[in-house]
N, C-alpha and C positions, 0 to 999 in steps of 0.2 A: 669250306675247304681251305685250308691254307697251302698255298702257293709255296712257298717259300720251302715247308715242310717237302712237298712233291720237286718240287726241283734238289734240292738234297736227296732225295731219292733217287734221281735220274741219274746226278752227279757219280753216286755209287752203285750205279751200274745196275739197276733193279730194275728189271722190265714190269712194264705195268700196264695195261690196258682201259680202254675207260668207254665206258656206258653213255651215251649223250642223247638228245634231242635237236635233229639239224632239220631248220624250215628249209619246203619244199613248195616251189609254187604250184598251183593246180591251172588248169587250163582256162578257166573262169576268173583268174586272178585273187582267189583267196589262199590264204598259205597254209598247209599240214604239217604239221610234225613227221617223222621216221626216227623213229627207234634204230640207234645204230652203235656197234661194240667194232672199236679199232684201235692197231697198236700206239699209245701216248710216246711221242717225240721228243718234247718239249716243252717249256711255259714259260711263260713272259706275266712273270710277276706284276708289274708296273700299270701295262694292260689288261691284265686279268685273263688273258687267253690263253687257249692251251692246244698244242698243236698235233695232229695227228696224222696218220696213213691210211687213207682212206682210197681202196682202187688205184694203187699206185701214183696217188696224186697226196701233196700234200696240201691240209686244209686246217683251218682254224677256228675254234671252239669259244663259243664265249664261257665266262664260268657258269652265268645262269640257268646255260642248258645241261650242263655234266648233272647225270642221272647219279653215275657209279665210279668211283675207281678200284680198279683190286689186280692183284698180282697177275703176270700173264700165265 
């Protein structure tokens, strides 16, 4: 995924949503995946993250886990 491309997207006003995979600890200390679709904020080219609205909190995505991007 290019970054750069997405943030020119943002730039122009294009709402966009994105698919991810965000680890979750388990009570045993091993970590799960969740499957989770939230509205894309932002991205930090440089760092490779990308930022989102998840629960009225905002939180940050590496690239490795983005599943999907596509239009809201």
């Amino acid at each position: 995924m290019d970054l750069s491309n997405v943030a020119a997207r943002l730039d122009a006003d294009e709402r966009l949503k994105l698919t991810y995979r965000f680890p979750v600890s388990s009570g045993t200390g091993t970590v799960r995946y969740e499957v989770r679709t939230a509205k894309l904020l932002d991205v930090a080219v440089e760092s490779s993250r990308l930022y989102v609205n998840h629960d009225d909190e905002v939180i940050w995505i590496k690239l490795d886990e983005v599943i999907e991007l596509q239009p809201e």
